[in-house]
C-alpha positions as CSV (number, residue, x, y, z in Angstrom):
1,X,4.5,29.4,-21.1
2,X,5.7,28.4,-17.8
3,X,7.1,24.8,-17.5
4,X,5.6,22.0,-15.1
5,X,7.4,21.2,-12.3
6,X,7.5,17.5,-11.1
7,X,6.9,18.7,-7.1
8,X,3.9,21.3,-8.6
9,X,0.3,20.5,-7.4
10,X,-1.3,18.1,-9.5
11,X,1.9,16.3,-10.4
12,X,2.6,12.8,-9.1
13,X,5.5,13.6,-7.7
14,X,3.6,16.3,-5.3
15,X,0.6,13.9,-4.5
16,X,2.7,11.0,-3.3
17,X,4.6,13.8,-1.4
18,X,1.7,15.1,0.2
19,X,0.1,11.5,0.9
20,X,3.1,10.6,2.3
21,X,3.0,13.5,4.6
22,X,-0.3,13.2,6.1
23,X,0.1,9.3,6.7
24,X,3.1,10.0,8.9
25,X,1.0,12.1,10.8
26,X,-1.7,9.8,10.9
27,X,1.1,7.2,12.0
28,X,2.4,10.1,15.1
29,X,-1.1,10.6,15.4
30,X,-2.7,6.6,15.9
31,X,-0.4,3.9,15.2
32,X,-3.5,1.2,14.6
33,X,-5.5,3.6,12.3
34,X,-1.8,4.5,10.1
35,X,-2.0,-0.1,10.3
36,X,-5.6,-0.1,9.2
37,X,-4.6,2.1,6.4
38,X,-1.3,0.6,5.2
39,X,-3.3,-2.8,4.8
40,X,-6.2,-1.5,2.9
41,X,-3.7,0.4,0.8
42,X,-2.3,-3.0,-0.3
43,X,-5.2,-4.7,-0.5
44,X,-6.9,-2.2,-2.7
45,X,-4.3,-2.0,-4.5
46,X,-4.0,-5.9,-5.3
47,X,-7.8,-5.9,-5.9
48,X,-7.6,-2.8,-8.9
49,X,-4.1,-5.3,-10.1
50,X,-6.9,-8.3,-10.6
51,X,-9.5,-6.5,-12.1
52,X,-7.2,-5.3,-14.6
53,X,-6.4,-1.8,-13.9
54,X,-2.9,-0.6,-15.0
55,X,0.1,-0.6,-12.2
56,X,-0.2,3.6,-12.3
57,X,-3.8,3.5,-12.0
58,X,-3.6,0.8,-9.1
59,X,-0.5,2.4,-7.5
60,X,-3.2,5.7,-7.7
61,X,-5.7,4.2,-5.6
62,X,-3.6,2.8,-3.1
63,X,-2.5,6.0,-2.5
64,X,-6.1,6.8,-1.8
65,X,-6.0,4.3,0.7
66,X,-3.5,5.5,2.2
67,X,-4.8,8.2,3.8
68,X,-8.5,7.0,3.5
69,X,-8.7,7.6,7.7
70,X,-7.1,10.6,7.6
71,X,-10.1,12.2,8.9
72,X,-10.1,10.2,12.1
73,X,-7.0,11.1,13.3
74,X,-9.0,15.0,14.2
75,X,-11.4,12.9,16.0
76,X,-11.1,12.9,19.9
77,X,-8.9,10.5,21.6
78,X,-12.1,9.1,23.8
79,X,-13.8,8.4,20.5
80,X,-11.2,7.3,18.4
81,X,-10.2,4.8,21.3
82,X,-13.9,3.7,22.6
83,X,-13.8,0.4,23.7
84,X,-17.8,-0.1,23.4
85,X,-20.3,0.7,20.7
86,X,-20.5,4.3,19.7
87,X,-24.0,6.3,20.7
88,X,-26.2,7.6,18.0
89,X,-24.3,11.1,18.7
90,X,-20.7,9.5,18.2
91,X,-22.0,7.9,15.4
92,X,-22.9,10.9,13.9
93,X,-19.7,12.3,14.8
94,X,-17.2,9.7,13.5
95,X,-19.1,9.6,10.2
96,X,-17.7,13.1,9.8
97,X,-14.0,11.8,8.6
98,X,-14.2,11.4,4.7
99,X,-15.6,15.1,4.8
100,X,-13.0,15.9,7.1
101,X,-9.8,13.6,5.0
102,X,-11.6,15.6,2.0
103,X,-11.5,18.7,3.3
104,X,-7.5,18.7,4.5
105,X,-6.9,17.4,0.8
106,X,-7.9,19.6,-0.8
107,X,-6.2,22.2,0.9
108,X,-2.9,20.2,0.4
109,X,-3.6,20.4,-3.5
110,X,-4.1,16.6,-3.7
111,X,-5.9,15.7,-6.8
112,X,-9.8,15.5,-7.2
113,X,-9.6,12.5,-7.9
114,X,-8.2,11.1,-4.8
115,X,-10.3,13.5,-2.7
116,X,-13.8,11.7,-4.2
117,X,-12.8,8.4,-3.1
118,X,-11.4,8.9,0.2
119,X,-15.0,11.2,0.6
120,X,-17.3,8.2,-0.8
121,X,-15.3,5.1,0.8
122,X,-18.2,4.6,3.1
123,X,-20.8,4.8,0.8
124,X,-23.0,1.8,0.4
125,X,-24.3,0.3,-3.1
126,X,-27.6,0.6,-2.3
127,X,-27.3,4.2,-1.0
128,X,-27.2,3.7,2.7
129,X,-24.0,4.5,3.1
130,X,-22.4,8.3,3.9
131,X,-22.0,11.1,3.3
132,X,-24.0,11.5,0.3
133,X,-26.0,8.3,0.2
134,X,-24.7,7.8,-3.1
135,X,-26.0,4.1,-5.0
136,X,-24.6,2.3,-7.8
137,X,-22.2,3.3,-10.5
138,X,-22.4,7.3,-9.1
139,X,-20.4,6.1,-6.9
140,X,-16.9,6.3,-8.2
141,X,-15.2,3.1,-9.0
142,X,-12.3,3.6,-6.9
143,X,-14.4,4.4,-3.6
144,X,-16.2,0.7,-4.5
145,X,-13.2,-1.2,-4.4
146,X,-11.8,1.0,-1.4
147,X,-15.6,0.1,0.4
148,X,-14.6,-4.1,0.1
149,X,-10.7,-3.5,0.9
150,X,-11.5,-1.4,4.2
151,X,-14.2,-3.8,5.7
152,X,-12.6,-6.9,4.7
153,X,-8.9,-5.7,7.1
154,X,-11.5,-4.1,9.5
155,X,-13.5,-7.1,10.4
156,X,-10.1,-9.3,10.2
157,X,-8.5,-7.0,12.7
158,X,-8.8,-7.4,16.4
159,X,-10.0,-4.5,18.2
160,X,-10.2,-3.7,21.8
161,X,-14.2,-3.4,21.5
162,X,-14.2,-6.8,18.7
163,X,-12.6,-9.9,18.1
164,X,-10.8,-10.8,14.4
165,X,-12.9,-12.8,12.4
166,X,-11.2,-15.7,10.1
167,X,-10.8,-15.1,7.3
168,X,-13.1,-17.7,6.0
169,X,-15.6,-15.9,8.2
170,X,-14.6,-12.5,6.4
171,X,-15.1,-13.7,3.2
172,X,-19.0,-15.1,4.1
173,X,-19.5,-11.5,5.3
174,X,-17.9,-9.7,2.2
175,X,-20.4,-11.9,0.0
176,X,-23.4,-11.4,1.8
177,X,-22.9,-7.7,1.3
178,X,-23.0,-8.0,-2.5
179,X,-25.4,-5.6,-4.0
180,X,-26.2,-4.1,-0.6
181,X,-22.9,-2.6,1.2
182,X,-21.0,-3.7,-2.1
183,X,-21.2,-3.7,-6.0
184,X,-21.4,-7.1,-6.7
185,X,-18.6,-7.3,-9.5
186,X,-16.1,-5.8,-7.3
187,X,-17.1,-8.8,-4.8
188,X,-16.8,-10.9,-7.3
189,X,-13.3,-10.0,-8.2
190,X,-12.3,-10.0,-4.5
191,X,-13.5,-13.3,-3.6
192,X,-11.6,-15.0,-6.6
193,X,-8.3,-12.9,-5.3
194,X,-8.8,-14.3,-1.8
195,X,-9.5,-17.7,-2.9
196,X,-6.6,-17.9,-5.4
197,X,-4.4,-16.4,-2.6
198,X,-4.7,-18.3,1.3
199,X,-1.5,-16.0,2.2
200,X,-3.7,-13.0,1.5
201,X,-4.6,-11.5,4.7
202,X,-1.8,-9.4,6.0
203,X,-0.3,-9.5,9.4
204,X,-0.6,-6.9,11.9
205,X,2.3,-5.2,12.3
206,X,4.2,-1.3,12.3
207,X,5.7,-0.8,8.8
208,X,7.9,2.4,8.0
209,X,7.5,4.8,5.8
210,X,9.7,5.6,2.9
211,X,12.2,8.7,3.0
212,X,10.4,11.5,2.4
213,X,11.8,12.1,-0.9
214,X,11.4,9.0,-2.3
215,X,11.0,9.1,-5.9
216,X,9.1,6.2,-6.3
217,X,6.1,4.2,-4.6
218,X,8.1,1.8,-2.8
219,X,6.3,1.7,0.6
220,X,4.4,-1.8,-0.4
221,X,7.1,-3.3,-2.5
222,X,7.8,-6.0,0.1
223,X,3.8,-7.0,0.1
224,X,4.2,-8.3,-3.1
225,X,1.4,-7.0,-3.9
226,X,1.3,-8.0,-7.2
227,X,1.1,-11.1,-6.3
């Protein structure tokens, strides 16, 4: 029987390799999307930390977050840079990036796992979210706490079309969506992290990646996200 290989597919090694990868290209690509993602990835990854998931486990979905825009970055420059609303039809058309992120993942051999959050991130708790209108606990667990860490950074980040809200501001919003946009418990757990933690918002900023063989997930070490 053949050994395992830490760089084969489905190996750790290979999917932080391969998430690595596609965020520098999302980076070359958009610089404020690869911003957008680096946040969320900490956030989310502070979030799974509170509500007890393991470091791996955490470390795991961050990852997902990572790369959750991936699909974006195949989107037309007009669109991904719109300074006004989008139409019904650009609408349509931006919702197509989890399908599209899911779709480039797989073919990179990242794990299933992985693919079915980045895919379900925009789902909505009472099903009006896409692509699947999923509701509830079918959506998977990791795709709820991505839904709270992407819209909290989104509507705290400025944007040529939007103004930053406070954070304060944010944090009404996040609660108001509880049981509608959001599963209530994973509100729950991200209001008592932002409360316990007023340094919690991240600044805007370009952060590196690692070296592209870095053994180890070092990318969000100086967040302190553990904090």
């Amino acid at each position: 029987m053949a050994s395992v290989r830490q760089t084969d597919p489905g190996t750790r090694r290979h999917t932080t390799s391969v998430v690595y990868d596609l965020a520098r290209s999302i980076r070359e690509r958009d610089i404020i999307t690869y911003e957008h993602c680096r946040r969320v990835a900490v956030y989310v990854n502070r979030l799974a930390r509170h509500m007890g998931w393991s470091r791996r486990a955490s470390r795991d979905l961050a990852l997902a977050g990572l790369v959750h825009d991936l699909g974006k970055t195949w989107m037309q420059n007009a669109l991904l840079h719109k300074e006004s609303a989008l139409s019904s039809d650009e609408r349509e058309e931006m919702q197509r990036h989890p399908h599209i992120a899911s779709c480039i993942l797989r073919a990179y051999g990242a794990p299933e796992q992985l693919i079915e959050v980045v895919l379900h991130h925009h789902e909505a708790y009472d099903g009006h979210g896409y692509p699947d209108h999923l509701a509830g606990e079918d959506i998977p667990l990791g795709a709820r706490l991505l839904t709270v860490a992407d819209v909290f950074d989104a509507i705290t980040s400025e944007r040529p079309y939007k103004a930053a809200l406070e954070v304060g501001d944010a944090r009404a919003r996040i609660a108001a969506g509880a049981g509608t946009h959001f599963d209530p418990a994973v509100v729950r757990a991200f209001l008592e992290l932002l409360d316990a933690n007023p340094e919690f918002r991240l600044p805007a900023r370009v952060s590196p990646l690692p070296p592209r063989k870095a053994p180890h997930i070092t990318w969000i070490r100086h967040d302190s996200f553990d904090h």
